[in-house]
TIKEBA-595877 format. One record per residue (C-alpha): chain; x, y, z; residue in one letter; residue number from 1. Coordinates in steps of 0.001 Angstrom, whole numbers, plus 500000, padded with zeros to 6 digits. Each point is the difference from the previous one (the first is absolute). Example, Ala and Ser with C-alpha at 12.3 -4.5 7.8 and 13.67 -1.06 7.14 Angstrom:
2
<"A", <512300, 495500, 507800>, "a", 1>
<"A", <501370, 503440, 499340>, "s", 2>
***
This chain:
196
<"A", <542110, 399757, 550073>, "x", 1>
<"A", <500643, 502961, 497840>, "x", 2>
<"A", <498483, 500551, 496299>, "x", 3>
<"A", <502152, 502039, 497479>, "x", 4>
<"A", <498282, 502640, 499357>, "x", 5>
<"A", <500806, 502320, 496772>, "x", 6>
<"A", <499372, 503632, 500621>, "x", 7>
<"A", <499135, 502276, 496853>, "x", 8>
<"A", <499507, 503888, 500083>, "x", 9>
<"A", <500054, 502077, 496486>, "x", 10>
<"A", <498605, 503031, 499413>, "x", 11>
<"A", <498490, 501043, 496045>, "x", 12>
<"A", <501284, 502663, 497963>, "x", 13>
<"A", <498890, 503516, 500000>, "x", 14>
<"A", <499823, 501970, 497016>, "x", 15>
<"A", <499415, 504197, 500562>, "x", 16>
<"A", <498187, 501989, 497628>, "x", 17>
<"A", <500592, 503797, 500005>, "x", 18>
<"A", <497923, 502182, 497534>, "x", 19>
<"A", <500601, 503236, 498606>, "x", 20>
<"A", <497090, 502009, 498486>, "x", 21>
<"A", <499560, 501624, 497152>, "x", 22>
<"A", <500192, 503978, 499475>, "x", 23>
<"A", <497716, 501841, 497731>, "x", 24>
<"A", <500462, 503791, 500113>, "x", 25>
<"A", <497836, 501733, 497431>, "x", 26>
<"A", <500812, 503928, 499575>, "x", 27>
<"A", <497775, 502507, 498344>, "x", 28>
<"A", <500289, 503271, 498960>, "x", 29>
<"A", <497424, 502719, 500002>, "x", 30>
<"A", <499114, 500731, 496269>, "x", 31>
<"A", <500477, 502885, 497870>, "x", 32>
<"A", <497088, 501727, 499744>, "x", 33>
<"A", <499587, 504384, 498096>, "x", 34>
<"A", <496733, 501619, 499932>, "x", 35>
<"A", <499895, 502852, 497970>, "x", 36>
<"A", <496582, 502051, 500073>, "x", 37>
<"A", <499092, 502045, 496936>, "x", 38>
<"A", <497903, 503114, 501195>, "x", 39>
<"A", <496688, 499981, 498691>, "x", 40>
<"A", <498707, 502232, 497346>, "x", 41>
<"A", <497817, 502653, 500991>, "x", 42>
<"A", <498419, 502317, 497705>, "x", 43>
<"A", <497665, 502734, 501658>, "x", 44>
<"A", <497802, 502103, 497243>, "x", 45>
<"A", <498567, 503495, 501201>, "x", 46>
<"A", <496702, 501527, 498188>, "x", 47>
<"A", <499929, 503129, 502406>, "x", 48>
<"A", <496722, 501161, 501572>, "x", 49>
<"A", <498424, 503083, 498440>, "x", 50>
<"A", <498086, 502793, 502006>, "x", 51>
<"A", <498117, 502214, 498067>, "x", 52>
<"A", <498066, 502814, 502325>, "x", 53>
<"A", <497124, 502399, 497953>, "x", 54>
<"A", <500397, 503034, 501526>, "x", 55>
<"A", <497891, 501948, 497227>, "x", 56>
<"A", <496779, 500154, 501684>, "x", 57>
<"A", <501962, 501324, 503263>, "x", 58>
<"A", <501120, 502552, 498266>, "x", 59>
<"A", <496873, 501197, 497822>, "x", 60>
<"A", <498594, 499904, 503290>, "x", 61>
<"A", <501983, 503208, 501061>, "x", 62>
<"A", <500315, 501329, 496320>, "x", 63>
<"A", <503295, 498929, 498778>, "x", 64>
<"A", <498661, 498015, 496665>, "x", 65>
<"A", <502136, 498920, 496936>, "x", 66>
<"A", <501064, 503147, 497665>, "x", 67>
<"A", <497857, 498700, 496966>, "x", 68>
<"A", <496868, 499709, 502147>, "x", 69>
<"A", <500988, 502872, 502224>, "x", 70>
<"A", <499616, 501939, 496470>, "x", 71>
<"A", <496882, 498450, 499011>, "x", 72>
<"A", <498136, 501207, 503043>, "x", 73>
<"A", <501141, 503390, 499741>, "x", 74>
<"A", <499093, 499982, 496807>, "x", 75>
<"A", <496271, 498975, 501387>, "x", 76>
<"A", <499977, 502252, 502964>, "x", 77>
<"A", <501176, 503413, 497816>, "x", 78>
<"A", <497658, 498588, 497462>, "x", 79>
<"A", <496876, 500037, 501940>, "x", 80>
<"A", <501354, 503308, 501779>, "x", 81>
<"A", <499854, 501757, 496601>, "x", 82>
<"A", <496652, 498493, 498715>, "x", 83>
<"A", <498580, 501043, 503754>, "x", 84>
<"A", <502180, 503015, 499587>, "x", 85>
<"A", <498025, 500637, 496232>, "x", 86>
<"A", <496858, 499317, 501599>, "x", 87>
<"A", <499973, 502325, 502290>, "x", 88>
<"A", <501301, 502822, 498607>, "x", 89>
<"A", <496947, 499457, 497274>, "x", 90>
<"A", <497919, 500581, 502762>, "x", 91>
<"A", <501582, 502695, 501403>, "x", 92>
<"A", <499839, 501836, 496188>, "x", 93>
<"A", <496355, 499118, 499682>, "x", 94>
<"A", <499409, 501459, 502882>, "x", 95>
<"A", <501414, 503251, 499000>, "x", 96>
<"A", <498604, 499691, 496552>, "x", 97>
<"A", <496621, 500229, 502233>, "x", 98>
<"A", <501139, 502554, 501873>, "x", 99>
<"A", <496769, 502300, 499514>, "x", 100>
<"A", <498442, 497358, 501917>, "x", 101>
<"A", <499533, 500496, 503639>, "x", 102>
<"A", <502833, 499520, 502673>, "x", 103>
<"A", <503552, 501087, 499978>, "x", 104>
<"A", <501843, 497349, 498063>, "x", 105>
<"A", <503449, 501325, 500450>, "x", 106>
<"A", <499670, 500084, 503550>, "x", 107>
<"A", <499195, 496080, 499954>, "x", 108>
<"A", <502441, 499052, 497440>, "x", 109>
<"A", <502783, 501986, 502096>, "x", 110>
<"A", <498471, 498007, 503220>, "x", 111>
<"A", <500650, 496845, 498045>, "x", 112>
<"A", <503470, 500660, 498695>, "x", 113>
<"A", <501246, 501549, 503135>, "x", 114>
<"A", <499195, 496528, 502655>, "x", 115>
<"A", <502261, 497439, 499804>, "x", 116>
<"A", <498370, 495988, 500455>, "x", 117>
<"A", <501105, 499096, 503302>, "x", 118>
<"A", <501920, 496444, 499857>, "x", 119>
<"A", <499798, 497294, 502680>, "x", 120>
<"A", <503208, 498988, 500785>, "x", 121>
<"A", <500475, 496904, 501912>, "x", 122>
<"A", <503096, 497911, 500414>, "x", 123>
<"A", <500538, 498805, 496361>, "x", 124>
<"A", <503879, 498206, 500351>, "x", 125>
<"A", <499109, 497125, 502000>, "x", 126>
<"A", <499080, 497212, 497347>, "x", 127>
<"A", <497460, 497535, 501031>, "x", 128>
<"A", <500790, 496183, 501138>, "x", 129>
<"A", <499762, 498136, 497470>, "x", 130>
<"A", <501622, 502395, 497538>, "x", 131>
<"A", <503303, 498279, 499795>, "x", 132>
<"A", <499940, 496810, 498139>, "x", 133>
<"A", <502282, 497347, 500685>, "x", 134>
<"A", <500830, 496538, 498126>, "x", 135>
<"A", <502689, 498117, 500752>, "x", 136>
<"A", <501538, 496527, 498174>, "x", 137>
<"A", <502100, 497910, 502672>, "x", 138>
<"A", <503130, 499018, 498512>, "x", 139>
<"A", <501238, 496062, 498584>, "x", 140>
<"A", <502978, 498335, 501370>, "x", 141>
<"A", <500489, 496709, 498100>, "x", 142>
<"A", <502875, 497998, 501802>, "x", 143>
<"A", <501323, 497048, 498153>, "x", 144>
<"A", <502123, 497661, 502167>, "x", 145>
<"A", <502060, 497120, 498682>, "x", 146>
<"A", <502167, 497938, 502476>, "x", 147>
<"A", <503130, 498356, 498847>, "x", 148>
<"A", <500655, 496496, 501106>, "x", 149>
<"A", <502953, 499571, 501806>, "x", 150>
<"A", <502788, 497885, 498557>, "x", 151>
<"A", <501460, 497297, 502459>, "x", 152>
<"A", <502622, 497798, 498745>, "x", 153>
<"A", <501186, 497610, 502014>, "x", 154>
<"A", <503040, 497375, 499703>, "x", 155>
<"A", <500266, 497205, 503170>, "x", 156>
<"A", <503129, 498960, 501165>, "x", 157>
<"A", <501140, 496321, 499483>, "x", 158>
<"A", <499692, 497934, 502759>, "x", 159>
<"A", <503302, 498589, 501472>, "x", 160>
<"A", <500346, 496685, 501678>, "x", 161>
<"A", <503175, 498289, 501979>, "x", 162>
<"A", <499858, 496950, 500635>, "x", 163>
<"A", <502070, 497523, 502545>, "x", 164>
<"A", <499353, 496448, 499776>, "x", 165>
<"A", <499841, 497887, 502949>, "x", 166>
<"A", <501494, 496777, 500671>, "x", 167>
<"A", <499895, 496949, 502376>, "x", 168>
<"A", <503362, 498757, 502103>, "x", 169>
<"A", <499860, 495968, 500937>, "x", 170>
<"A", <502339, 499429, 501839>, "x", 171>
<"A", <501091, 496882, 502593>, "x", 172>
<"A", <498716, 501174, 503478>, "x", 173>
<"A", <501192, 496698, 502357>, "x", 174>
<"A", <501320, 497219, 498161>, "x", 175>
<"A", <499073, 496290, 500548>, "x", 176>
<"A", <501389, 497457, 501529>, "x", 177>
<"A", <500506, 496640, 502292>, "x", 178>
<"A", <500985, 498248, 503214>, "x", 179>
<"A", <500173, 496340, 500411>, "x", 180>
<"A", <500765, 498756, 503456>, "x", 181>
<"A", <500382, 496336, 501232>, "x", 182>
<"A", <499568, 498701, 503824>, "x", 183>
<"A", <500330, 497002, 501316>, "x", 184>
<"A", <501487, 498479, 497049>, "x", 185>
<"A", <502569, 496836, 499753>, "x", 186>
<"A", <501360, 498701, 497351>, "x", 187>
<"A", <501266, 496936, 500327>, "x", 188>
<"A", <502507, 498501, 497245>, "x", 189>
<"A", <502514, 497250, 499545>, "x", 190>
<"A", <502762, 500646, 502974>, "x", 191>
<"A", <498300, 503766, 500562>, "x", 192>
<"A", <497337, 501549, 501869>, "x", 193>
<"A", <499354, 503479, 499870>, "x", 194>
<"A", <497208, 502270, 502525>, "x", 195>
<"A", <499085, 502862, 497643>, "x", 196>
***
């Protein structure tokens, strides 16, 4: 004996989803940016240094000496020549006033007149160490410096952004569907019969 038997196959529906992402581009530019430096003030003050060198004792060391007291000591010197000068020709007349006295004045007084002093003479231009005097006043230098700031200006560029939007495809990948199948089936009627 055979059973009908009823045979059924289907398969579901597939849906398909693409996807399409989205684009961001972001572009920036570099930014405008000046820098202008100011040079700095500078002011530099000068006192200048002074040398003063005293030569005067140098040089009354080997007998040049300033006119007015060049003057005054040859005033001194021919003064005390004349009063030694007076003096001794006083003696020499007071001696011949006595001249009835014994010894032979003339002869000494001619003696004295007729010899010269003798005078030591030693190397007299060489001025001793010390005689030149020297002072001397460094000079000032004030400097005065005054920086600038610099002056930056800058300006940024605007940022600039494209955008793509993205977007999702559904779409019918394998469609559904059915499949009914008899065996072993009779179907008897009134005055039929019929094997599907």
């Amino acid at each position: 004996m055979q059973l009908p038997q009823l045979h059924i196959q289907q398969k579901n529906a597939m849906i398909g989803i693409r996807t399409m992402d989205a684009k961001l581009d972001i572009e920036q530019g570099p930014a405008k940016q000046s820098i202008q430096q100011p040079q700095a003030d500078l002011n530099i003050t000068t006192k200048p240094g002074k040398l003063t060198i005293d030569q005067s004792k140098a040089l009354a060391d080997v007998g040049i000496i300033p006119t007015e007291e060049s003057v005054k000591k040859m005033a001194n010197e021919a003064m005390q020549t004349a009063i030694e000068g007076s003096k001794k020709r006083r003696q020499q007349g007071d001696m011949l006033l006595k001249i009835e006295n014994r010894g032979n004045p003339l002869a000494q007084i001619a003696k004295e007149n007729g010899q010269w002093p003798k005078h030591q003479f030693n190397i007299g231009w060489i001025p001793s160490g010390d005689a030149v005097q020297f002072d001397y006043q460094p000079a000032e230098v004030d400097v005065d410096a005054r920086a600038n700031k610099p002056i930056i200006n800058a300006e940024p560029t605007k940022n600039q952004f494209h955008y793509q939007r993205g977007g999702i495809d559904v779409y019918l990948e394998q469609e559904n569907w059915i499949d009914i199948d008899f065996d072993n089936v009779k179907i008897i009627g009134n005055n039929f019969e019929m094997e599907v």
